[in-house]
GUFI-576679 format. One line per 10 residues: number of its first residue (from 1); their letters; for each residue x, y, z of C-alpha. Coordinates in steps of 0.5 Angstrom, whole numbers, plus 2048, in hexadecimal, padded with zeros to 3 digits. Each point is the difference from the previous one (the first is absolute). Layout:
% residues N
NUM) A) X Y Z ~ ... .
END
This chain:
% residues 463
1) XXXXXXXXXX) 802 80D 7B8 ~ 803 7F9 7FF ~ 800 7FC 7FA ~ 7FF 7FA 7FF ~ 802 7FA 7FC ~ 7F9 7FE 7FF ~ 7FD 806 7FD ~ 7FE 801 7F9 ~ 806 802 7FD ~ 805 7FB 804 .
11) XXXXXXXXXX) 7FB 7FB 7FD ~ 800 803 7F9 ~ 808 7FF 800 ~ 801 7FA 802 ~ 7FB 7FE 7FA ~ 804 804 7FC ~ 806 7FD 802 ~ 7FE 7F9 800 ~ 7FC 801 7F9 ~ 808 802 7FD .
21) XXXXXXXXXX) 804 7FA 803 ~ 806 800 7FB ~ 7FF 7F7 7FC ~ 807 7FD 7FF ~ 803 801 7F9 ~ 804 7FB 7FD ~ 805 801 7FC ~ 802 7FB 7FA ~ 806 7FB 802 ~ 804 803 7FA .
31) XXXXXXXXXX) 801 806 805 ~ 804 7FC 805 ~ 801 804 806 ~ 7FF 806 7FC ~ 7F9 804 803 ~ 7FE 805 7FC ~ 7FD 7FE 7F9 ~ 800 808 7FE ~ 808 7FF 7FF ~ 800 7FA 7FC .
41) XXXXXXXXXX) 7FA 802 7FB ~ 804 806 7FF ~ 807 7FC 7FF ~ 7FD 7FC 7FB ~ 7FC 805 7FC ~ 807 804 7FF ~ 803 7F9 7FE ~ 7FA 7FE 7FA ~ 7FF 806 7FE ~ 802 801 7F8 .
51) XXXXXXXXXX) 805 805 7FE ~ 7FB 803 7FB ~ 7FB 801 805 ~ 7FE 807 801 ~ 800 7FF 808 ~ 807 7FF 800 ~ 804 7FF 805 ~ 807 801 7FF ~ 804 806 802 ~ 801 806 7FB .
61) XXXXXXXXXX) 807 7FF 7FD ~ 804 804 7FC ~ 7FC 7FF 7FA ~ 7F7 800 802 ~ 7FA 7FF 7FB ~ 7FC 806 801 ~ 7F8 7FF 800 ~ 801 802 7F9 ~ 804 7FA 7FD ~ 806 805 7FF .
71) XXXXXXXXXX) 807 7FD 804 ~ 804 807 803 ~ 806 800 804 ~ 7FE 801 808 ~ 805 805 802 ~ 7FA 801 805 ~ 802 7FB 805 ~ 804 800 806 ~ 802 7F9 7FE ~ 808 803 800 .
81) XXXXXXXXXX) 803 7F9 800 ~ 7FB 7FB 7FD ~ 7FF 7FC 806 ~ 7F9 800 7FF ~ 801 7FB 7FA ~ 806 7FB 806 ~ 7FE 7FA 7FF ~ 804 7FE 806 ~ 7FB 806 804 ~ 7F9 7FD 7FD .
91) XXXXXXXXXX) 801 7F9 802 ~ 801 802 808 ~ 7FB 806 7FF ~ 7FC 7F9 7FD ~ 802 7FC 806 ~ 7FF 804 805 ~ 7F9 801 7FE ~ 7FE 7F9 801 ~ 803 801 807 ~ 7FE 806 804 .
101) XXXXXXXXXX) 7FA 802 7FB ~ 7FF 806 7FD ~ 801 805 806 ~ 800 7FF 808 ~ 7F9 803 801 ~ 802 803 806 ~ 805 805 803 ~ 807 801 802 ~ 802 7FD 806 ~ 7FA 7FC 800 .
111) XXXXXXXXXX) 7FE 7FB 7FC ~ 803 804 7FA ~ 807 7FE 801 ~ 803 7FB 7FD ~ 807 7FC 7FF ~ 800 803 7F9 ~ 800 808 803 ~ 805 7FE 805 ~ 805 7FE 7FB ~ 7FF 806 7FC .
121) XXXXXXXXXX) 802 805 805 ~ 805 7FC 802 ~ 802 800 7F9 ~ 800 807 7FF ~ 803 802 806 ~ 806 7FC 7FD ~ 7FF 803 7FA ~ 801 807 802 ~ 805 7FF 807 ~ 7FC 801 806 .
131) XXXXXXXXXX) 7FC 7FE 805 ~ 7F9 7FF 7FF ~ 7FB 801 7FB ~ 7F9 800 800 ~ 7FB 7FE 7FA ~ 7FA 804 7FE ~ 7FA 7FD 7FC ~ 800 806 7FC ~ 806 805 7FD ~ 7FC 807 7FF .
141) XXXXXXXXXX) 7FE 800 808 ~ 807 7FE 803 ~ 803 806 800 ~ 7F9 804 800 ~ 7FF 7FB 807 ~ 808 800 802 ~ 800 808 801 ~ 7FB 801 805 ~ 802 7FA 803 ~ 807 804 803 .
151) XXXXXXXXXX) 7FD 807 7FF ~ 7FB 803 805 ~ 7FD 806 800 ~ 805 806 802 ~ 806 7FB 7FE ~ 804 804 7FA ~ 801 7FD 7F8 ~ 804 803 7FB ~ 7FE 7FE 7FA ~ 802 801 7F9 .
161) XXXXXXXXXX) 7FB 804 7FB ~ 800 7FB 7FC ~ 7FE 7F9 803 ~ 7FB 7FB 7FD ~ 7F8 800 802 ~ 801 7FB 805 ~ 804 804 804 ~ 7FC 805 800 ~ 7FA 7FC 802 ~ 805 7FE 806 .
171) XXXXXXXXXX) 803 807 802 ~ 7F8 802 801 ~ 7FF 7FA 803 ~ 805 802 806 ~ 7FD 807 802 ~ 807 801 801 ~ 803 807 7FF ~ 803 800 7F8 ~ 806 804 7FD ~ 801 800 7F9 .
181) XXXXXXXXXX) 808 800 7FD ~ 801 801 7F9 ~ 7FF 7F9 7FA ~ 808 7FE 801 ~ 803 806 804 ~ 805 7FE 805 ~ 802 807 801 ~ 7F8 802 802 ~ 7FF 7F9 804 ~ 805 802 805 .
191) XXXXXXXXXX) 7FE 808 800 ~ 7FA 7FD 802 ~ 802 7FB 805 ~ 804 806 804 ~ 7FA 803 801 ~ 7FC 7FB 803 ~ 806 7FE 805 ~ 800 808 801 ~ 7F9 801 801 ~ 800 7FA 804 .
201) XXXXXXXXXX) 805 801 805 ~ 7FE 808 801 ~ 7F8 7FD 801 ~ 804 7FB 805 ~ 7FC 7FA 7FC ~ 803 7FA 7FD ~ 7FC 7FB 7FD ~ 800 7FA 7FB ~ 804 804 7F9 ~ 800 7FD 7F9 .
211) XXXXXXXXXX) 802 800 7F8 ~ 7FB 7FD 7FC ~ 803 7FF 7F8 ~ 800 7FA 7FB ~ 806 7FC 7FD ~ 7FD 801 7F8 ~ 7FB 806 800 ~ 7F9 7FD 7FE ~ 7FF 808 7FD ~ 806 801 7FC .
221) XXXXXXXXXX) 804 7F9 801 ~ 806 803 803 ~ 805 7FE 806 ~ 802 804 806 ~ 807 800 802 ~ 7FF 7FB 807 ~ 807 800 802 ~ 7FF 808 802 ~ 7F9 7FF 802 ~ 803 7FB 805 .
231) XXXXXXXXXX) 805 805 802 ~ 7FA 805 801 ~ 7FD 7FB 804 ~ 805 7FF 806 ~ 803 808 800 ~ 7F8 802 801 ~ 7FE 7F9 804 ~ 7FA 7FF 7FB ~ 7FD 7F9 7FE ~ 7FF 7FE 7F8 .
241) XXXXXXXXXX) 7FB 7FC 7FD ~ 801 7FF 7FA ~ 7FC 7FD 7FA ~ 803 7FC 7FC ~ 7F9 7FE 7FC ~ 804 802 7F9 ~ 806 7FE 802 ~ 801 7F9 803 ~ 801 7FB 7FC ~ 802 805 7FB .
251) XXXXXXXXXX) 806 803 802 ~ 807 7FD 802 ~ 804 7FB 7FD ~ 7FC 7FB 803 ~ 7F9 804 801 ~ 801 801 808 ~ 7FE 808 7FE ~ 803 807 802 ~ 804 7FD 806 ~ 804 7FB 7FB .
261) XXXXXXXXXX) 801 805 7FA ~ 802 805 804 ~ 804 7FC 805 ~ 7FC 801 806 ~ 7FF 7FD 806 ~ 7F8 7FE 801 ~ 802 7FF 807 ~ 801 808 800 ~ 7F9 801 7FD ~ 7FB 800 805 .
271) XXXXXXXXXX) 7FA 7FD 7FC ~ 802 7FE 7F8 ~ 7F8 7FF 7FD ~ 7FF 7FB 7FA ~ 7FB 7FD 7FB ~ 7FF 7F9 7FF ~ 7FD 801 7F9 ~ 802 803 7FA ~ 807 7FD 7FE ~ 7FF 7FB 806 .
281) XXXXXXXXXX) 7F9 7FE 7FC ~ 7FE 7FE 807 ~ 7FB 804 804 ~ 800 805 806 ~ 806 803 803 ~ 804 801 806 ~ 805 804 805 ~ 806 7FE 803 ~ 804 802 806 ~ 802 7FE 807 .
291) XXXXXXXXXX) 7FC 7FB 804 ~ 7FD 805 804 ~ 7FD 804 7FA ~ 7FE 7F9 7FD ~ 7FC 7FE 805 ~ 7FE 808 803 ~ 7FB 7FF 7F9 ~ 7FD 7FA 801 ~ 7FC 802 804 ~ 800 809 7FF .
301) XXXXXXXXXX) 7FF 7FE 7F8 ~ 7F9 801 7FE ~ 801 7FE 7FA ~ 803 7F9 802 ~ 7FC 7FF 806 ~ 7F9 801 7FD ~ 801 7FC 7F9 ~ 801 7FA 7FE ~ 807 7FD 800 ~ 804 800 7F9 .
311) XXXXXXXXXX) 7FD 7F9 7FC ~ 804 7FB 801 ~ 802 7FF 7F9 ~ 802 807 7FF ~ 805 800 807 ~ 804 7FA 7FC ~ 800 803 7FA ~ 803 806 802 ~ 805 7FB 803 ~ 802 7FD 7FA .
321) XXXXXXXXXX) 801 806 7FC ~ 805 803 807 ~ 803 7F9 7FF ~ 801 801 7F7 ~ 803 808 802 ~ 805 7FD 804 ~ 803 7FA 7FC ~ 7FF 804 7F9 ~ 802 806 801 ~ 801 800 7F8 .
331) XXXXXXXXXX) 7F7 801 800 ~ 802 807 802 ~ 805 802 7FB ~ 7FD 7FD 7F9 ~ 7FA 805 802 ~ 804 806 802 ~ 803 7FF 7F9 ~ 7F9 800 7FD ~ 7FF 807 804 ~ 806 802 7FD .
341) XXXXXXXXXX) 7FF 7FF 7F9 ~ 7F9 803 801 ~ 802 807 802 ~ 805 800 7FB ~ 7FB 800 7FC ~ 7FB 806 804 ~ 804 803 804 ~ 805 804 7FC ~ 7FD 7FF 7F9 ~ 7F9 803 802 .
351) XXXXXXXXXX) 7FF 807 7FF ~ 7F9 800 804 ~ 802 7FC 807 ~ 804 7FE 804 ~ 801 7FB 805 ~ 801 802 808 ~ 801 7F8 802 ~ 807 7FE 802 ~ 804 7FC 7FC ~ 7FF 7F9 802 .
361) XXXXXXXXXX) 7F8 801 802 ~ 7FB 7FB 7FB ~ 7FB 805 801 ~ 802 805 7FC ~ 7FC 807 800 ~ 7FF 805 7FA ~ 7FE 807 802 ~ 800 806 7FB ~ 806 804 800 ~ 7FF 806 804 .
371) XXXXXXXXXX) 801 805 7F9 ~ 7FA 7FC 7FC ~ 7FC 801 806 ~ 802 808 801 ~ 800 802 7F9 ~ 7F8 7FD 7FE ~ 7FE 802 807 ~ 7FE 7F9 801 ~ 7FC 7FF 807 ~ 800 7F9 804 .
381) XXXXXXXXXX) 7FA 7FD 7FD ~ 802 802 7F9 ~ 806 7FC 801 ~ 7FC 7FA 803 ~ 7FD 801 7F9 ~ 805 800 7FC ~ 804 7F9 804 ~ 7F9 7FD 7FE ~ 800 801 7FA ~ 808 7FE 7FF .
391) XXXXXXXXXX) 7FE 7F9 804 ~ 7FA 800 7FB ~ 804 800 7FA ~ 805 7FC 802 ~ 7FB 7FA 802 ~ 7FD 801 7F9 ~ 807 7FE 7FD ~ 801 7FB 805 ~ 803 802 806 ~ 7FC 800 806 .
401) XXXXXXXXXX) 803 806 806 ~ 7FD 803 806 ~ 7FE 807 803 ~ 803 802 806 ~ 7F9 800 804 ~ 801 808 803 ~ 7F9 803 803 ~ 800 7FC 806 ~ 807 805 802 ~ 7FA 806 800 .
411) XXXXXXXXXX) 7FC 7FE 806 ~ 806 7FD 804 ~ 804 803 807 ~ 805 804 7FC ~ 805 807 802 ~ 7FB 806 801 ~ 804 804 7FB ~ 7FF 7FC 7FA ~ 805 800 7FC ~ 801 7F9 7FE .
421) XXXXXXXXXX) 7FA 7FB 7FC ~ 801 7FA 7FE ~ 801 801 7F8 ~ 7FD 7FC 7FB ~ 804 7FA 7FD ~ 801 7FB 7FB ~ 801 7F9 804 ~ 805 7FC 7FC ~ 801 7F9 803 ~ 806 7FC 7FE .
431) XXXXXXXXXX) 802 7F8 801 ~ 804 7FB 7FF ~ 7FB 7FC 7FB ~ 801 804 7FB ~ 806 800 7FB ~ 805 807 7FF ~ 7FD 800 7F8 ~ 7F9 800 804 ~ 801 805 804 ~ 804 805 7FB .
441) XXXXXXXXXX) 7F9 7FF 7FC ~ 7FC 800 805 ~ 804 807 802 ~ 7FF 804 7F8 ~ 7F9 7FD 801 ~ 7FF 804 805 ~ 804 807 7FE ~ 7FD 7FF 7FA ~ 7F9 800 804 ~ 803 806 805 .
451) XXXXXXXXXX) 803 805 7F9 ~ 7F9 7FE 7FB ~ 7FB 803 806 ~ 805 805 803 ~ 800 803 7F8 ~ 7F8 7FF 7FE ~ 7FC 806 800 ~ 7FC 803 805 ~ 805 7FC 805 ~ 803 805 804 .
461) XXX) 7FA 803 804 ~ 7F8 7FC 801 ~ 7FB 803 7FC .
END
């Protein structure tokens, strides 16, 4: 049966699309070439809004005004160096707006990418000292996306028990055939890597082989020894990817991450995986490594090709805090400061919890010490409940503090055996924007919190 454009329904659709032929819109001449008024609107409604008005939209600093009216010290926020508060970064961000628009509206390799993201590739590359970079719109999915782009069913991950949500999501995404090692071991890591290369020459089957770890560990804020994963990698003939989500821009004298702290070469990392929020104050995340593993992605990646490129606002933003890291590596050092006078302030002087993050690591995690835990028989949700009495009491005077957000670990890919969990903590996170005297303060504000609810009665089981 032949159809015809003369039918009912040909003649329907011609007067529908008739019906809704698109009017000219013209624009004020105030615009210039300017062709999106949503982006102006905005810009100016953020530029007269008064500094009172409940709506306002200013960044949290290291002082916020709760709902209440009450002025607390932020020790929530990954605002590490301030720069949130850069007047130098808000006039380009501004600038940038009334060029390109609020966001690209398209996707990468399209329409979607600009200048502003070029640069910004190029300027991490630079940054970190390799070949390539390539920039994803959001940081969660970079690595969750990075993994199944290189890993394939029957492919071989070793990873270790510890790594974030996000990689998990990854691992499961790959379908490939995951081995866990023990959080840190390297004596383990290489057992493992032995028994893959045995299995695989006995079966006469070689396929892609990977380690799977970050730099700063989202769940206990402690850094790997790289330079003997490396070596592990070229003995056994393993590729690493590694996320540096917590650690770039945070570790090294210059914030380059792991690679600069412990003295690697990046180049000796097959894939180094970062985030352009947090520190950077920026938005969505990246991947370095050689030109081939840059451009493999731009069209194997999920989450580059089916999204919408990285606002142009935020590619630059990321650029000029790249920029600030390297030119005043000083940022780094008034901050690691501040982490050093709060944990002598915690660590050693609380007799409740300690801290599992690394020396020079502004997101400072306090888990309960394993003897409070062994003598009142605490299970996990009672110490979910005891941190989030802590942080509420600590709020009440003044400090404001995080709770390490624990439950999604019960439902992800992890190790058959079970012997590792994601452990409740405190998240206490340092900057620079705060004086020693405040942090010292803030520090005995939150012991005080940890002793007053650690020693009320009835806190030692849930009723």
């Amino acid at each position: 049966m032949s159809w015809s454009m003369n039918g009912p329904l040909s003649r329907l659709l011609r007067r529908g699309h008739r019906s809704r032929r698109p009017t000219e819109t013209k624009f004020p001449s105030s615009l210039g070439n300017y062709h999106s008024s949503a982006a102006s609107l905005l810009l100016d409604d953020v530029e007269t809004r008064k500094t009172d008005d409940p709506r306002d939209p200013r960044p949290p600093g290291p002082k916020v005004k709760l709902a209440t009216g009450r002025t607390v010290t932020n020790l929530a926020s990954y605002n590490f160096y301030n720069f949130n508060a850069n007047e130098q970064i808000k006039e380009k961000a501004i600038q940038t707006l009334r060029t390109y628009g609020v966001g690209p509206c398209g996707p990468p390799q399209f329409y979607g990418t600009q200048d502003v993201h070029v640069k910004a590739e190029a300027d991490i590359a630079n940054f970190l000292g390799t070949e390539g970079c390539i920039v994803y719109a959001q940081s969660f999915s970079t690595i969750s996306s990075v993994i199944p782009a290189f890993c394939k069913r029957g492919d071989v991950i070793i990873a270790d028990k510890a790594v974030n949500y996000s990689i998990r999501k990854g691992l499961q995404a790959s379908r490939s055939h995951i081995k866990w090692y023990n959080h840190g071991d390297m004596a383990h890591l290489e057992k493992v890597m032995q028994a893959v290369v045995k299995e695989q020459a006995k079966a006469k089957k070689l396929t892609r082989r990977f380690i799977v770890t970050e730099g700063l560990f989202e769940t206990l804020g402690d850094s790997i020894d790289l330079p003997k994963l490396v070596e592990l990698k070229e003995k056994y003939k393993f590729r690493i990817i590694l996320d540096e989500t917590w650690s770039f821009g945070v570790l090294g004298r210059t914030g380059r991450g792991l690679t600069e702290a412990q003295n690697v070469d990046p180049q000796q990392v097959d894939m180094i995986v970062g985030s352009l929020s947090g520190p950077l104050c920026a938005g969505g995340g990246f991947c370095c490594g050689t030109k081939d593993v840059v451009e493999h992605q731009r069209i194997t990646s999920s989450a580059y090709t089916f999204s919408a490129a990285l606002p142009a606002m935020l590619a630059m933003t990321s650029s000029e805090t790249v920029h600030l890291l390297q030119a005043n590596p000083d940022i780094l050092t008034q901050c690691r400061d501040n982490v050093k006078a709060m944990r002598a302030q915690l660590d050693p002087r609380s007799d409740w919890v300690m801290c599992t993050s690394a020396p020079e690591n502004p997101v400072m995690l306090l888990v309960l010490k394993p003897e409070v835990i062994k003598a009142r028989k605490l299970s996990v949700d009672d110490q979910e409940r005891l941190l989030m009495e802590c942080a509420d009491e600590a709020l009440a005077n003044g400090v404001l503090v995080a709770r390490f957000k624990n439950r999604p670990y019960h439902y992800a890919i992890a190790a058959k055996d079970g012997d590792w969990y994601a452990q409740p903590a405190l998240k206490v996170c340092i900057t620079s924007a705060l004086s020693k005297k405040d942090i010292e303060k803030a520090g005995v504000t939150i012991r005080h919190a940890i002793t007053k609810v650690m020693t009320r009665k009835g806190s030692s089981k849930s009723a």
